[in-house]
Structure formats: structure tokens, C-alpha cells
ROBAKOL-841199 format. One record per residue (C-alpha): x, y, z. Coordinates in steps of 0.02 Angstrom, whole numbers, padded with zeros to 5 digits, always signed. Example, Ala and Ser with C-alpha at 12.3 -4.5 7.8 and 13.67 -1.06 7.14 Angstrom:
2
+00615-00225+00390 +00684-00053+00357 
//
This chain:
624
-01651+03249-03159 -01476+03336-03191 -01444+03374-02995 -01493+03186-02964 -01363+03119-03069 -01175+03119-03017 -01060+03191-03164 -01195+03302-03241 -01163+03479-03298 -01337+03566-03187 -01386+03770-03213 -01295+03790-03390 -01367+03869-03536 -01398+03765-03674 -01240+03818-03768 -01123+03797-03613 -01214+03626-03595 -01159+03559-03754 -00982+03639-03746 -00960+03547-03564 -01007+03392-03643 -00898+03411-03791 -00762+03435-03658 -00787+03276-03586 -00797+03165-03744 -00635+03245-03771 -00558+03206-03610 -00628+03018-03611 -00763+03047-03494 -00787+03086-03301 -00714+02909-03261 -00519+02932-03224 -00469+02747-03288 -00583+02801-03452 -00688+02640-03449 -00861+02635-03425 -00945+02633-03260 -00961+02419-03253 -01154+02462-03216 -01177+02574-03362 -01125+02423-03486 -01263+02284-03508 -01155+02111-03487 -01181+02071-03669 -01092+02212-03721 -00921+02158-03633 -00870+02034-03775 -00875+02184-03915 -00774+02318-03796 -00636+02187-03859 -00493+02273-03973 -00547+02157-04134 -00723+02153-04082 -00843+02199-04239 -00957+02344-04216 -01112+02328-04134 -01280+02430-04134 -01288+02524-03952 -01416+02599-03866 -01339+02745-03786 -01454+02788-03661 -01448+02956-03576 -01457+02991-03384 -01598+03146-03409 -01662+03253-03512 -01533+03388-03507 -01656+03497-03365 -01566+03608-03256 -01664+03591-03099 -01856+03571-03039 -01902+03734-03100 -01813+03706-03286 -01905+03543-03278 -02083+03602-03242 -02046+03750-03377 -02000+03618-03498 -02161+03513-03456 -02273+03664-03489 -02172+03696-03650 -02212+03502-03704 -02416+03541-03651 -02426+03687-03750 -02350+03600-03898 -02456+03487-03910 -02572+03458-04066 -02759+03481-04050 -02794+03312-04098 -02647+03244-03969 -02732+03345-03820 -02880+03295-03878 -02852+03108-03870 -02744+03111-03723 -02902+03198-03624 -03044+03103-03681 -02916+02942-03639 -02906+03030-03461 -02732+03020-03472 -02659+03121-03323 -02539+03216-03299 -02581+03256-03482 -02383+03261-03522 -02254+03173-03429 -02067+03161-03404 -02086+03027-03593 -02163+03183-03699 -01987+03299-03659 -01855+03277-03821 -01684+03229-03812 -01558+03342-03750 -01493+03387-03919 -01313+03437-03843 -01294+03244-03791 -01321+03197-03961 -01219+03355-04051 -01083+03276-03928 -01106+03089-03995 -01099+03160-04162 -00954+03266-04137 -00846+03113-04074 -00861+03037-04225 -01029+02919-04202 -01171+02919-04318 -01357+02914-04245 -01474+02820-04349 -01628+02809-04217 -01696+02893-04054 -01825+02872-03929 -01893+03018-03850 -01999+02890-03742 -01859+02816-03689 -01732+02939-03695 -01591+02864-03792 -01513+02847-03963 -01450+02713-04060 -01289+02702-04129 -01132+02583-04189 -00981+02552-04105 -00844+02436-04037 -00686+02412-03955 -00620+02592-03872 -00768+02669-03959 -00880+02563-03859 -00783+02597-03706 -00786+02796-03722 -00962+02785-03759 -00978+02708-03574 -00858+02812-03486 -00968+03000-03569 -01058+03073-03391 -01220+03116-03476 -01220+02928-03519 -01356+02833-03413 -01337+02640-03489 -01282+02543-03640 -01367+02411-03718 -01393+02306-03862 -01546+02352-04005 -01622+02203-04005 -01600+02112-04180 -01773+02069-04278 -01818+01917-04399 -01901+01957-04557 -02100+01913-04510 -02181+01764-04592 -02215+01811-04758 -02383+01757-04796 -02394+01643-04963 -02382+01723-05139 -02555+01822-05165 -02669+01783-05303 -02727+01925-05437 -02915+01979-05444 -02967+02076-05592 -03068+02235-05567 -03238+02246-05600 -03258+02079-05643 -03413+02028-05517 -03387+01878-05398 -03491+01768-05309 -03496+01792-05115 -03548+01694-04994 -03673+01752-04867 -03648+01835-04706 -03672+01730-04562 -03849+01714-04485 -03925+01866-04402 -03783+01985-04481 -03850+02118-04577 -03860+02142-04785 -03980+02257-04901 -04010+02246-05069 -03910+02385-05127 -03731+02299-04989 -03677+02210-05138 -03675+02368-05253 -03567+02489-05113 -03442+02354-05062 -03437+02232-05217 -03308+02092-05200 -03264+02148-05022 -03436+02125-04941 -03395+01957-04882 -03249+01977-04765 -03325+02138-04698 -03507+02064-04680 -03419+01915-04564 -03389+02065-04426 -03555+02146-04464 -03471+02290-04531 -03597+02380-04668 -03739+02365-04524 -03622+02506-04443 -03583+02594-04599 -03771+02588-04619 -03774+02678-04432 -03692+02825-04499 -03510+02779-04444 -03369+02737-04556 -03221+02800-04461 -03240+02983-04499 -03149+03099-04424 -03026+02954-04344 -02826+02956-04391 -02763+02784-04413 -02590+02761-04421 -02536+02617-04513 -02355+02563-04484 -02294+02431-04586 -02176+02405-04761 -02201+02529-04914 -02367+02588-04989 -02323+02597-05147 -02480+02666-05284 -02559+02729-05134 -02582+02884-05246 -02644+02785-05400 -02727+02636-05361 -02911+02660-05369 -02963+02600-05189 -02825+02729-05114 -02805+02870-05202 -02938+02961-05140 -02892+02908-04940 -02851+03099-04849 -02677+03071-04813 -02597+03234-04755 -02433+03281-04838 -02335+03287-04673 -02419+03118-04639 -02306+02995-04725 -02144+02956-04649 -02006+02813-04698 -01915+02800-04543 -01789+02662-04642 -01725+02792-04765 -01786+02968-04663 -01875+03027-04787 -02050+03082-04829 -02092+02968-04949 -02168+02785-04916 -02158+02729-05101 -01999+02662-05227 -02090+02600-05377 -01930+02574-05460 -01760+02486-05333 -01862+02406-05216 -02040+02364-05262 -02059+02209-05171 -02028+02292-05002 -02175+02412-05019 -02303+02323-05059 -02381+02235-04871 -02429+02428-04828 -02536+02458-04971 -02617+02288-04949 -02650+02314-04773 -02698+02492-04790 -02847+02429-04931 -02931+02334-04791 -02940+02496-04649 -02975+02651-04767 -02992+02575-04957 -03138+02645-05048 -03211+02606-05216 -03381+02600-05224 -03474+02470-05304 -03292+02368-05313 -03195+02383-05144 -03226+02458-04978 -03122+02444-04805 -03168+02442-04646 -03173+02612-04608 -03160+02703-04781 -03202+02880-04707 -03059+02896-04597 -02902+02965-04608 -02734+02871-04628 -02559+02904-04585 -02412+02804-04672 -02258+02734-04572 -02134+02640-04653 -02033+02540-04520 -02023+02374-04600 -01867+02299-04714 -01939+02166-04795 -01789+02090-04908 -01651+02059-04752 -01634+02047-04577 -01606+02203-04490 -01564+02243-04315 -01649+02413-04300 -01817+02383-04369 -01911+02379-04183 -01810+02553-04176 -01889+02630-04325 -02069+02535-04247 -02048+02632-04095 -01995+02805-04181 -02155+02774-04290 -02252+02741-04136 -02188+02899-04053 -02232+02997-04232 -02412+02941-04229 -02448+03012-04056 -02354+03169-04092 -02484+03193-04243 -02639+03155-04156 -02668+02969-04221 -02833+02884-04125 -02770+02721-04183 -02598+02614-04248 -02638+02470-04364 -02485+02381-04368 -02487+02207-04467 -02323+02160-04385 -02226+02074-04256 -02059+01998-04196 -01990+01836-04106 -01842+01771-04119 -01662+01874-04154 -01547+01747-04203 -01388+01866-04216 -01302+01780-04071 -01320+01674-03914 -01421+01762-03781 -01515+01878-03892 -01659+01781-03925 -01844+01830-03883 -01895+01707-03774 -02050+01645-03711 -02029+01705-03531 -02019+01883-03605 -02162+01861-03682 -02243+01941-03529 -02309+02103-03594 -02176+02214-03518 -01994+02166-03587 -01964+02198-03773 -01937+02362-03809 -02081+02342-03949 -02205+02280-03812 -02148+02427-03705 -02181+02555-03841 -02316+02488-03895 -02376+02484-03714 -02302+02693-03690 -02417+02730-03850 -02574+02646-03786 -02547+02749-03592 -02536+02926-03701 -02702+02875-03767 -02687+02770-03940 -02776+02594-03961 -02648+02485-04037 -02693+02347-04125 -02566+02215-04193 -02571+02053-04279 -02545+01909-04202 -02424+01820-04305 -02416+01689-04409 -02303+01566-04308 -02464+01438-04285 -02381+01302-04359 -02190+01333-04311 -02127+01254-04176 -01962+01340-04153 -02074+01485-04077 -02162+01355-03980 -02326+01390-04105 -02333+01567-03996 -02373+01780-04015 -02243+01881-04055 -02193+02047-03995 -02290+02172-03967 -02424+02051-03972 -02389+02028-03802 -02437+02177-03719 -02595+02196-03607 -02758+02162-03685 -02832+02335-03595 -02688+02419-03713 -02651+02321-03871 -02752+02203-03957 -02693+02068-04054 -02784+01991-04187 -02766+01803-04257 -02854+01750-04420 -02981+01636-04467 -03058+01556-04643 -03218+01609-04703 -03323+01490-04608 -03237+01552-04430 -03133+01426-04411 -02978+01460-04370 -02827+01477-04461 -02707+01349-04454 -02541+01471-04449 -02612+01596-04346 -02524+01620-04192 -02565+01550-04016 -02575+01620-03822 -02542+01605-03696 -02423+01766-03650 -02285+01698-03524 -02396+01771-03365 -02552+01676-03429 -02646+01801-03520 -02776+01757-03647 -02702+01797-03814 -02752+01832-03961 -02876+01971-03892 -02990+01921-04060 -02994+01847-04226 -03062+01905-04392 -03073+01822-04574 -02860+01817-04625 -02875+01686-04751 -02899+01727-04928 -02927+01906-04868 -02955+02042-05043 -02815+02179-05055 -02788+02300-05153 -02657+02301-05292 -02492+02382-05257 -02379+02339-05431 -02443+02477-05524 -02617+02397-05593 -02737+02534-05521 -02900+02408-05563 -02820+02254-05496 -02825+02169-05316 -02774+02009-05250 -02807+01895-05121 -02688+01832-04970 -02686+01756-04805 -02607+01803-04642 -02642+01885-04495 -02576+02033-04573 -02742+02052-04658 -02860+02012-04512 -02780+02141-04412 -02828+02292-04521 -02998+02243-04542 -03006+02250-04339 -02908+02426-04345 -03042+02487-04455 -03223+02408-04353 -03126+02508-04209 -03105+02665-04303 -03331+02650-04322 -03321+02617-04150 -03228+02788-04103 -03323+02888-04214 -03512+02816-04138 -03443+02840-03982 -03327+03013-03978 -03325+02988-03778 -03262+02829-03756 -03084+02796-03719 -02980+02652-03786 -03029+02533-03658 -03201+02539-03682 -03190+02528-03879 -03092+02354-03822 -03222+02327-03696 -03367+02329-03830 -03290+02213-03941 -03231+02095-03827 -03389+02098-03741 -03513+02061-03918 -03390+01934-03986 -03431+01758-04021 -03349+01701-03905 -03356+01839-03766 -03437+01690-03625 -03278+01567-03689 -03116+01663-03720 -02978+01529-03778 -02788+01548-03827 -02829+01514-04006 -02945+01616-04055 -02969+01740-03898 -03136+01821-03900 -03199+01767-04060 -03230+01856-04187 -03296+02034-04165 -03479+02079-04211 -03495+02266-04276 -03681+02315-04225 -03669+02210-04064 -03527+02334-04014 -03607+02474-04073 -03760+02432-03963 -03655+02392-03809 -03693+02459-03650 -03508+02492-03542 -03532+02405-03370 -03389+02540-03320 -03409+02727-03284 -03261+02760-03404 -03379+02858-03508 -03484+03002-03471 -03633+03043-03506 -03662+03187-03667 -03767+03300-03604 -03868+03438-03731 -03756+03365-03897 -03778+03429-04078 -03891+03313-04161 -03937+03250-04352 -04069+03153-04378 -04150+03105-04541 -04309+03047-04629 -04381+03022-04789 -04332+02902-04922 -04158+02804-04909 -04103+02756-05041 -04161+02932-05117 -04204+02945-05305 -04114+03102-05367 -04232+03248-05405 -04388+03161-05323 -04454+03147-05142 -04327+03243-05045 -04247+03165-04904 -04278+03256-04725 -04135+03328-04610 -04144+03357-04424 -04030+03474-04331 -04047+03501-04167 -03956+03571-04004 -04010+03499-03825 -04049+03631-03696 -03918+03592-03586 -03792+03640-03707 -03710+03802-03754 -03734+03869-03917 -03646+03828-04047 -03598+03844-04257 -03639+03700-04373 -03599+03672-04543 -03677+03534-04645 -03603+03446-04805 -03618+03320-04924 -03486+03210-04976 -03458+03067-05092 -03397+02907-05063 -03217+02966-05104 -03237+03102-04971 -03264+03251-05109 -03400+03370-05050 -03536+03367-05179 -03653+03482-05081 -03642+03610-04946 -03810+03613-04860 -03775+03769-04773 -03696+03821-04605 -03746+03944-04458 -03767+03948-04257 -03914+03859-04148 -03968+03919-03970 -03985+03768-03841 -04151+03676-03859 -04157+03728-04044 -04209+03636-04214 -04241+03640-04372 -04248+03535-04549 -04158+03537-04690 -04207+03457-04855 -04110+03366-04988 -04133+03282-05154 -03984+03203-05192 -03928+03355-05327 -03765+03454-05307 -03760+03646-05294 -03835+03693-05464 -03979+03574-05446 -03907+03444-05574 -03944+03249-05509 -03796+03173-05431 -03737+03016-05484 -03801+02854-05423 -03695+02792-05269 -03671+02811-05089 -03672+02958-04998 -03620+03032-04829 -03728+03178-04756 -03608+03238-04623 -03650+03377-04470 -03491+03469-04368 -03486+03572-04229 -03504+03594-04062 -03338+03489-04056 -03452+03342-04130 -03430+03246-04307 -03600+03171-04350 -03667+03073-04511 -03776+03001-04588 -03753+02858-04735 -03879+02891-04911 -03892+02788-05055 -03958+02903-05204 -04026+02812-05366 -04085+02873-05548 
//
């Protein structure tokens, strides 16, 4: 707080605020010999406050938040609560997250950074979370930086290595069919699996997947935020263009701009997002389907793929900080860092490998406390042993928070470059393991019928990301740690956790069907309900199929509104909407025809029931 910190300007307005700060970047600062306060400076700094010494990226971090007492601060608070998003408060409540905002939700003081700006340096990042900007500077730059009163500390951004690239992917022609081989013993197939999923059915049978799409749940309803490189076609290709992404839902926190695609300077650097994004939310029946193709995606661009850069864990964290400002249930990030090989002394190294040091890990950790399930790859450092064959950051971070994911082949084995555990404080890493080996992406060069297939862990990590999304929707109550309870719990491995392959690999319906041995999630008493019965698949225009709704009698009443929509999340039929009294019911036919009575086409179909705060649905195949 203002009136804890010596040197601040306390009970201004906001425009005598930024004028007293102005005054002080003009005068050098608070500190009479103008250099900074020795424990404002982090020791690696002192080499560049040299007069030849080449610029360096700073974090300029700032001593508060620019409140003007206990009662400014507690106004502020309640201004951050009210601004929050439905889906944020949502989240943060049903996470039990308490108090519901904190001292991290509050923004920058924007007078500290009018005054940065105003003396000449140039912000390119900020961290609400962390309250501090990032900027260049050296020499007597550096030094008035440290000597400004309503400057906390100084540090370096940590530098980043370009992740692994995973090897050169090979192209799959669309629809050509392709043999699969079978899901492992016990998991669940149909008849019609091969015809909804087509070439993709394999890697998503391996976690059980279409036995929970065959539940009803497909992610609907759930934002996943996918931070990665570019998604470039996203709009085009035919597994992604009919994903609901929001236009205020794509950010490119590299170039500050909207847009996540360049189709035209840069390809090559935004194409992993696309590729990743196909295996959470793509959806093409009968070709291609994700993970969770019903839910809702948001794009992040944080990743520079062609160079090294030193600020890309500052545009991870800013895209971190975006996602829970939006409401996102979920960030599906397929990347990680290690070493930063910019200078002596600047390396990750394993001892800080302990789940609280980087500042990726501690973001990552921040996001996962306001509610969000973050779920990372692993990395593919398996077989280099400069890393000592370990995670990377924010792999790292606490299994109850952040799951990391490590790949393995077809069979289960496991992948020889995937990354291993231990963390540095002996905590089983990876959390689990999915197929990353010959994984099949979608397309992103322009070809909107073409996919290809690649390895890394980049690709078992969205197929994770998506099983999770199911998870959330089939279970609207649980928090985070419960969704990572129940796959933990139900994976192949759940009695013999290792630091290869962690849990195992994850078994969809066994999840689904898991019973929490915590009390993290009450009990739903008097919900809206949708049952159905009748013919599944449904032939079009013949034996209807038979639609429950119901209201327990504990519950209050409520509206309802039920729809039809197709695979590509168009609604095909609106069944009708209205209000039940508690302890209600009644049926509803359909037979699979759209609003003037006219057979829909063959395919799959999603029969889905809202209200009473409660997203409900129900998977049909129709047939001619």
C-alpha cells in the first residue's frame, strides 16, 4: 500500500498522482545521489548500469498499485469484483476461490507507466499479477529507472530458448479413408465411431474419448484458451472454421494486435497453434474430430517461433492474465522453457525447477489459484542431456494446479523424447501421458482438406486439454482439482505413478464414472434434467426419438430452452422453450427433421437443454 511505502505520493487524485511522479523522473528520483536504492537493483543488473553497457530488458516493478489508503484500496477491490465477467465470477466461485478478487486482479497504476513513458522508455509488456512492466534500458537509464520512488525492484526478463521443434510433419490427404488400429481392450467403439471421427478415432479412442462424447459431453459450454504460435486458416480449414471463436477472443500479444494469423511474412511461425488447436476443438464429421469439438476456444499468440526472444514468457503470462479476464475454464498451452543461454547466471536450472521460481511457473501457478486448470506439455527434452533429460517450465508447477502431459506411441509406450520428472522438490512429473507420436493435425498452409501427422508432446497435451474440457461439462460442480483428481485417479497407472510417464494415460469413461473421495464438490440438489429414449441412431422421418425434461422438487423454477445443433454447432432445430415448476416433466419428441419438417442430413447430432444455470446434452446419430 501507498502509506506503507517510503517515497510514495498517498491521498492524490489520479491527475496530481501522475504529475508528482512526472516530477520525480524529472528530478532523478527521491534518492539524493540519483542511483538506485542498492536493494531495488537485482545483482545481475549491476554489470549493464555500466556507461557502455548494451541495453537490457528490465522488469520495472512497482511498489503498489497506486491506492491512496485502506479505504481507496477496498473501493478499488469492489470496483475489480464488479468488473468482473460472468464467466470469470463464475469460475472463480465454483473453484471456491476466496476472497473472490485479490490485491493480483487491481491494474497497474497507469500514472507509473504514463511516467516511464514520458522519460523516454518504451513498455512492451505488463503484469497486472505481478504488478510490473517490462522495458529496455542501460547505463544512466538503468540507473534513473532505480532511483524513480514508485519503483519497487528491478530485474532481468528472463531470456527463453526456442522449444524443441518436433520433426517435419507428414501430409494426410482428406477424405482419403485410413486404416486404424483398434482401441485398446475394454475401451469403447460403435459401429457408426468410425463414420463421426474418421482418421482421428484412433488417438482419441486410446483415452476412451467417444465413450464420453457418447455420454452427452463434448466440452460444451467450456472456453479453452489455447496459447501457443499463430493459427493461421483457423477461418478456412475445414476442421476449424466452424470452432465459436469470439471476435474479441483472439489476441497476438507478440505484435498487439487482434489478429493470430500472417498467411503471407511469416507463415512458418503460425502454424503449431492451428495444429494444436485441431486436436482440442477440431470438428469434421466423418473426417476429423478433437477432443472436445463442442467447446469454445480462445486464441493467444505468445510464441516466436523463428529466433530467440527474451520476452516470450512475458507475452505467456499477459496471455495467461487475458484468459482469466475472459472467463477461460481451461489454458491448453503446448509449450515450455529451460534453458536461457543469453549470459552466465541466467540459466533455468534444475534446482528452480521447484514449482515456484520461474516467472512462467508462477503465472501459470496465479492462473490455476483464480480458478483455471492449466495444462502444459511436458517437453520434449527426453533425449537431451544438456537439460539433464528433464520438464521444462511451467511444467513444473504443482500437479493440484497444472498438469503436464508427456507423450507416448500408439501402443502406450512411451515416447522416447518426451520429457522426464522428477521436479527439483521430488514431485512426480509428468502428471499423465497421452498418444504424442504420429498424432493427426489439421492443416495450417492453406489446404482446407489436408492434415498431417507429427510427434511431440505438443500434440499429447491438447488432446488432454480437451478429455478435461468433457470432464467440466459432465461435471459443472467440480472444481479444477477434482477434474485432476478423476483423471489421475482412472489412469493406467493411477496404483504406480512413475517420472516417465506419471499417471498413465488417462481413461475418459473411467473419469467420467469417478466417485471424488473429497467433499470439494457438492451435491446438485432438484437440477434441470434431459433424458432421452427411443431409437439412437434415429432414421430421419421414422420412429421419433423421445425427450425428457424435468425439474427436481427441490429446485426453484426455472426457463428452459431446447435446441438442436449440428456437428459444426449450427442449430438445425429449435425444439421449443418455456418455464417448469419444481417436481415438473414432460416429453418432447423428435425425428431428426429441421423446422419445416424436411429430413436432416445423415450425421451426428447434439440435442442440447439450458437453463436453470445448467448446459445439458445429449449426442444423436440420425440416418436415411
Amino acid at each position: 500500500m501507498a502509506s506503507d511505502t517510503p517515497g510514495i505520493i498517498a491521498m492524490r487524485p489520479p491527475a496530481l498522482l501522475l504529475a508528482a511522479c512526472l516530477a520525480l523522473v524529472a528530478a532523478g528520483g527521491a534518492n539524493a545521489s540519483g542511483a538506485p536504492a542498492p536493494s531495488r537493483l537485482d545483482p545481475r543488473l549491476l554489470s549493464a548500469t555500466l556507461p557502455d553497457a548494451p541495453p537490457v530488458a528490465v522488469w520495472v516493478e512497482f511498489a503498489d498499485k497506486g491506492e491512496q489508503g485502506p479505504a481507496d484500496l477496498a473501493a478499488r477491490l469492489a470496483e475489480a469484483e464488479a468488473a468482473l465477467t460472468p464467466e470469470n465470477r463464475h469460475r472463480r466461485e465454483k473453484a471456491h476461490v476466496q476472497p473472490l478478487v485479490d490485491y493480483l486482479d487491481l491494474p497497474i497504476e497507469p500514472s507509473y507507466v504514463a511516467a516511464l513513458q514520458a522519460a523516454g522508455y518504451q513498455v512492451y509488456g505488463q503484469s497486472r499479477w505481478f504488478n510490473r512492466v517490462a522495458v529496455h534500458a542501460s547505463g544512466a537509464g538503468l540507473v534513473r529507472l532505480g532511483a524513480m520512488s514508485f519503483v519497487r525492484h528491478l530485474a532481468p526478463v528472463d531470456l527463453a530458448t526456442p522449444r524443441e521443434r518436433e520433426p517435419a510433419p507428414e501430409l494426410v490427404r482428406s477424405p482419403a479413408p485410413e486404416l486404424v488400429r483398434s482401441p485398446a481392450p475394454g475401451h469403447f467403439t460403435s459401429a457408426s465411431a468410425n463414420t463421426i471421427y474418421g482418421m482421428a478415432l484412433g488417438q482419441l479412442s486410446r483415452l476412451n474419448i467417444p465413450a464420453v462424447h457418447d455420454s452427452g459431453y463434448i466440452g460444451f459450454g467450456i472456453n479453452v484458451c489455447m496459447l501457443d504460435d499463430g493459427f493461421n486458416y483457423y477461418r478456412k480449414h475445414e476442421a476449424l472454421k466452424t470452432i465459436p471463436i469470439g471476435g474479441s477472443r483472439t489476441h497476438d500479444f507478440i505484435r498487439g494486435i487482434l489478429s493470430v494469423q500472417d498467411t503471407v511474412d511469416d507463415p512458418a511461425s503460425f502454424e503449431h497453434g492451428s495444429e494444436t488447436l485441431s486436436q482440442v476443438a477440431g470438428r469434421a464429421s466423418g473426417r476429423y474430430m478433437g477432443s472436445a469439438y463442442g467447446c469454445n476456444a480462445m486464441l493467444g499468440r505468445t510464441e516466436y517461433d523463428p529466433t530467440e526472444k527474451p520476452i516470450e514468457m512475458v507475452f505467456w503470462g499477459m496471455g495467461a492474465e487475458w484468459a482469466d479476464s475472459l472467463g477461460a475454464d481451461i489454458i491448453s498451452s503446448s509449450l515450455g522453457y529451460n534453458l536461457f543461454p543469453d549470459s552466465s547466471g541466467n540459466d533455468i536450472t534444475y534446482p528452480m525447477l521447484d514449482g515456484h521460481t520461474s516467472i512462467v511457473t508462477r503465472a501459470a501457478e496465479i492462473a490455476a489459484a483464480k480458478g483455471i486448470l492449466v495444462i502444459v506439455s511436458a517437453g520434449n527434452d527426453g533425449t537431451h542431456s544438456d537439460v539433464g533429460y528433464k520438464i521444462g517450465a511451467p511444467a513444473d508447477a504443482n500437479g493440484d494446479s497444472v498438469m503436464a502431459i508427456g507423450a507416448l506411441d500408439s501402443l502406450g509406450n512411451r515416447a522416447s523424447f518426451s520429457s522426464k520428472g522428477p521436479t527439483s522438490d521430488g514431485r512426480i512429473k509428468p502428471d499423465l501421458s497421452a498418444q504424442g507420436v504420429a498424432n493427426l493435425l489439421a492443416y495450417a498452409g492453406g489446404d482446407p482438406n489436408l492434415y498431417v501427422r507429427a510427434s511431440g508432446t505438443s500434440f499429447s497435451c491438447p488432446l488432454v486439454a480437451g478429455l478435461a474440457a468433457c470432464l467440466m461439462q459432465a461435471r459443472p460442480t467440480w472444481p479444477p482439482v477434482l477434474i485432476v483428481q478423476a483423471l489421475k485417479h482412472s489412469a493406467s497407472r493411477a496404483s504406480s505413478p512413475d517420472t516417465l510417464v506419471g499417471w498413465g494415460l488417462p481413461d475418459g469413461l473411467a473419469a467420467l464414472r469417478y466417485v471424488p473421495d473429497t467433499l470439494h464438490a457438492p451435491e446438485m440438489h432438484g437440477p434441470l434434467a434431459l433424458a432421452t429414449s427411443g431409437p439412437n441412431p434415429l432414421r430421419a422421418l421414422g420412429t421419433p426419438l423421445r425427450l425428457r425434461i424435468s425439474l427436481g422438487t427441490d429446485a426453484a423454477p426455472a426457463g428452459y430452452r431446447l435446441r438442436v445443433f449440428d456437428a459444426g454447432g449450427r442449430v438445425v432445430r429449435d425444439l421449443g422453450a418455456g418455464s417448469l415448476a419444481p417436481g415438473s416433466a414432460f416429453d418432447v419428441t423428435w425425428r431428426g427433421d429441421d423446422a419445416s419438417g424436411r429430413p436432416l442430413a445423415p450425421g451426428l447430432y447434439f440435442i442440447a437443454l439450458d437453463g436453470a444455470g445448467r448446459l445439458g446434452t445429449a449426442r444423436v446419430i440420425v440416418l436415411r
